[in-house]
C-alpha positions as CSV (number, residue, x, y, z in Angstrom):
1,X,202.9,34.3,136.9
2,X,201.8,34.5,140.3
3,X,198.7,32.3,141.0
4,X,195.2,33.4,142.3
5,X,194.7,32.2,145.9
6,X,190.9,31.6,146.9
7,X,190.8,33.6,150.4
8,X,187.0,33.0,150.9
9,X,183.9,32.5,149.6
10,X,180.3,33.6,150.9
11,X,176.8,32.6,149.8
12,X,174.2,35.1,148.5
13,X,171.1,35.2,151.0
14,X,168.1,33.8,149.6
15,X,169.7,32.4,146.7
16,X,172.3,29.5,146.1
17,X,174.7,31.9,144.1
18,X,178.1,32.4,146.1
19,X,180.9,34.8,146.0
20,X,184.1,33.9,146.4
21,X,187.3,36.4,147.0
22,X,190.6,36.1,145.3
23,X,193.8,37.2,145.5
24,X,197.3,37.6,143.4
25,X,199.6,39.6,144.9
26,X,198.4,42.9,145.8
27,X,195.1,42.4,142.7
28,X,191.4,41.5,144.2
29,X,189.1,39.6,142.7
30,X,185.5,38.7,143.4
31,X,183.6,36.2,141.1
32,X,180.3,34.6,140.9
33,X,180.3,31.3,139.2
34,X,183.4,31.6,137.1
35,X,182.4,35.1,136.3
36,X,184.6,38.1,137.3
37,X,182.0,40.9,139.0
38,X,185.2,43.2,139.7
39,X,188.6,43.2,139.7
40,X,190.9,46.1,142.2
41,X,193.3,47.2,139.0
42,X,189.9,48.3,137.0
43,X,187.9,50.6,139.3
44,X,188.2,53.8,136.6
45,X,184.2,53.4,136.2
46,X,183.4,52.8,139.8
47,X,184.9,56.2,141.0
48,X,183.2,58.0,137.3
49,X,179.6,56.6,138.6
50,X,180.8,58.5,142.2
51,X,182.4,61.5,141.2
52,X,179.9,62.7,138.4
53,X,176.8,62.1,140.5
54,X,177.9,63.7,143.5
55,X,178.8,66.5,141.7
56,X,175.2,67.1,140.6
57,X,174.7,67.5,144.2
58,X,177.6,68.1,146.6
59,X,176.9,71.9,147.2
60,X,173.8,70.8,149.2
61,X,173.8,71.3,152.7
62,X,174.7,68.1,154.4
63,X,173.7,65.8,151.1
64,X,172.9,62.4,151.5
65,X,173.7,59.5,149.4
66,X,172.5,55.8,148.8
67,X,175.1,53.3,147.8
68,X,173.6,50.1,146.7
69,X,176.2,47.8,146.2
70,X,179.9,48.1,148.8
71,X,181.9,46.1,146.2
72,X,185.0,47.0,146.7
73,X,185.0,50.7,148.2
74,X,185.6,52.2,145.5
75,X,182.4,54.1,144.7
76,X,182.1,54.7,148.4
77,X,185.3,56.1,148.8
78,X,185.1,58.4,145.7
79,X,181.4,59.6,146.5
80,X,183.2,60.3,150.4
81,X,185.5,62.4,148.7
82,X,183.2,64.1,145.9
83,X,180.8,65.5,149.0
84,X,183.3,66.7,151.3
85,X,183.0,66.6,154.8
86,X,179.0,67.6,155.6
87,X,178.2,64.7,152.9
88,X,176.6,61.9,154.4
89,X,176.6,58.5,152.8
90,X,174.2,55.5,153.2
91,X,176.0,51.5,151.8
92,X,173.7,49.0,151.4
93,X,174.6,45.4,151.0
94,X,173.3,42.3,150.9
95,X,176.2,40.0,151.6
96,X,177.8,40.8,155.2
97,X,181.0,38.8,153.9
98,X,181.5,42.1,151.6
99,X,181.3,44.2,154.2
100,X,183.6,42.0,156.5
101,X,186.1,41.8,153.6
102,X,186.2,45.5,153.1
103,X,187.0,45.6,156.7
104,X,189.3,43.5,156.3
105,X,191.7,42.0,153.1
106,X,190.2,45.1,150.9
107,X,190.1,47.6,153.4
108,X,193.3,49.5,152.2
109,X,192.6,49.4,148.4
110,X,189.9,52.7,148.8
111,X,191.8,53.7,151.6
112,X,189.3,52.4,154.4
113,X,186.3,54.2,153.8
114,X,184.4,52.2,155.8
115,X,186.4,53.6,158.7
116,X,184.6,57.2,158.1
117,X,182.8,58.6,160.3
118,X,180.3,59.5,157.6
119,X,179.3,56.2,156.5
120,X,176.6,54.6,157.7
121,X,176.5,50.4,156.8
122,X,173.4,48.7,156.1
123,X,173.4,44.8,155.5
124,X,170.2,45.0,153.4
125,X,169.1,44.5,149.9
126,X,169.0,48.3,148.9
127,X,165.6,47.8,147.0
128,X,164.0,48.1,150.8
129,X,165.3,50.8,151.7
130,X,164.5,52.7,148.2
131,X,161.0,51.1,149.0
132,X,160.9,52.5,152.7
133,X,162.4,55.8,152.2
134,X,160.0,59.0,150.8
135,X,162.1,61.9,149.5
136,X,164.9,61.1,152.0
137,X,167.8,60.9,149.4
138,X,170.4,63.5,147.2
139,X,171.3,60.7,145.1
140,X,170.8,56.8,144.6
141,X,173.8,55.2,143.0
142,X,173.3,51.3,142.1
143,X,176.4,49.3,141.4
144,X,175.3,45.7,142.1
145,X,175.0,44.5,138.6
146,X,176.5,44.2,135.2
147,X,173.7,46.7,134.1
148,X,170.2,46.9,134.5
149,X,169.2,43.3,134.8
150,X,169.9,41.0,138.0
151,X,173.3,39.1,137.8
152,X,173.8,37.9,141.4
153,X,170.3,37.8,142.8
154,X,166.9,37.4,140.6
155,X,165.7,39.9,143.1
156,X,167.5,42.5,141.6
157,X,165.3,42.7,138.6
158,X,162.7,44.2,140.8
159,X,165.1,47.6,141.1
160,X,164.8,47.7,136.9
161,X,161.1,47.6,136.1
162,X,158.7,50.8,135.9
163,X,157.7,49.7,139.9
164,X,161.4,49.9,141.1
165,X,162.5,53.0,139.0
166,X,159.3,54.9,140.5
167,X,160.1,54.2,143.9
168,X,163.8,55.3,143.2
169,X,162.3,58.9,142.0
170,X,159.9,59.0,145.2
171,X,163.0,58.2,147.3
172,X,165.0,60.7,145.6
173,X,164.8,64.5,147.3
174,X,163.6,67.5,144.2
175,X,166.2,67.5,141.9
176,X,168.1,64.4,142.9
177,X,169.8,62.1,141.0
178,X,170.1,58.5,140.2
179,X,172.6,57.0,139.2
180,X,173.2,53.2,137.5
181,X,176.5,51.5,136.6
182,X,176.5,49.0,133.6
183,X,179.3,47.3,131.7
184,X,177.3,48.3,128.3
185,X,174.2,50.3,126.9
186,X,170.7,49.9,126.6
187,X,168.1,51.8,125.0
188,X,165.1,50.4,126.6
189,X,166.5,51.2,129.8
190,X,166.6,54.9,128.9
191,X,162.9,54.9,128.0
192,X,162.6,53.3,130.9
193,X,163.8,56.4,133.1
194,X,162.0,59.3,131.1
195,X,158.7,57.2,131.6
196,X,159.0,57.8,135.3
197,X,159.6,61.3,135.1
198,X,163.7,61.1,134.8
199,X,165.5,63.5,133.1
200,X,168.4,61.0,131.5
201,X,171.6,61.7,130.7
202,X,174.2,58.8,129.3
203,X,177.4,59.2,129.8
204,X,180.3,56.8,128.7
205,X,183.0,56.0,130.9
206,X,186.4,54.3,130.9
207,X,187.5,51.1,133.1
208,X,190.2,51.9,133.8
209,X,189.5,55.7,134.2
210,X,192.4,58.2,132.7
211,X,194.4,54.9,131.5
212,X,191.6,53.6,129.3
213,X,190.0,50.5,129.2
214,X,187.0,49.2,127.8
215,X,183.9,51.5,127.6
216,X,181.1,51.5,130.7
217,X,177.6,53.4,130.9
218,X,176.4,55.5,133.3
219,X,172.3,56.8,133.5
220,X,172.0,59.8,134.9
221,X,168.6,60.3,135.8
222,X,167.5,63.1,137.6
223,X,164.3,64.0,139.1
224,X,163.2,67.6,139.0
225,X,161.4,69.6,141.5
């Protein structure tokens, strides 16, 4: 078997947690202490959390989307092609070593999506800009944890309580949606979401998409005019 080579590592700002980038032949990996956050050959769930959110909203003129959380393009790319080509989309994230390796090592594996002229990169936490932003958003999709709980940054939390999920539905435009990524359910979370004023919907997912896999969540929270 072909051995994982390290090809870099980058530190999380404001925390001593640090990524590090590997690769085996043409399969990426990024990991955070020992733990795999994503791997290329399983991104079934990553385009789902794209593709069904977007479609809520992609007959809006020129929608715009929030991306929290580059990773490895994948939800990016898929949310590119789920608006079509008045669709706008915002990335957030935190670790400029994620975008530089999306530009570069990764760029190919979502088919450069960074390279569109649609995208606009921002190397911030997403929770300020969900904090700055009033009604300015079609749809919020978060993707930069194994669920609703911070993995990579104790930050994150912040984006999970009743504070962060209200700002999400003031940042969100009448009747848009937000959407969260997790490798498994939660109740609470749910309750969560209606006590904002979300309409949820849950919707299971496969890793590996058509092929199978293991079973992911999606919320779908939307917030009515």
């Amino acid at each position: 078997m072909i051995p994982w080579q390290l090809l870099d590592s980058a530190t999380v700002p404001g925390v001593d947690t640090k990524l590090f980038l590997y690769q085996r032949g043409g399969e990426f990996s990024i990991r955070v202490d020992g733990f795999e956050l994503m791997n290329s050959r399983a991104h079934g769930s990553e385009d789902a959390l794209a593709q069904i959110a977007c479609a809520r909203i992609a007959s809006r003129p020129r929608p715009l989307v929030l991306v929290g959380g580059l990773g490895m393009g994948y939800t990016l790319a898929s949310a590119l092609h789920s608006l079509g080509p008045t669709g706008r989309v915002v990335v957030a994230e935190v670790v400029p070593a994620v975008v530089a390796w999306n530009r570069g090592p990764l760029a190919a594996l979502a088919g450069h999506p960074l390279d569109d002229g649609r995208v606009t990169v921002r190397e911030v936490d997403v929770a300020q800009l969900i904090r700055a932003d009033q009604a300015t958003y079609d749809a919020i999709l978060l993707d930069i944890d194994n669920g609703p709980q911070a993995l990579t940054r104790p930050g994150n939390d912040w984006l999970y309580t009743q504070a962060g999920l209200e700002a999400a539905f003031m940042a969100l435009r009448p009747c848009g949606v937000y959407a969260l990524w997790s490798a498994s359910f939660n109740q609470a979370f749910t309750r969560q979401l209606h006590g904002v004023g979300f309409e949820v919907d849950e919707q299971r997912v496969r890793a590996l998409g058509s092929q199978g896999g293991g079973n992911h969540m999606i919320w779908l929270a939307t917030r009515h005019a």
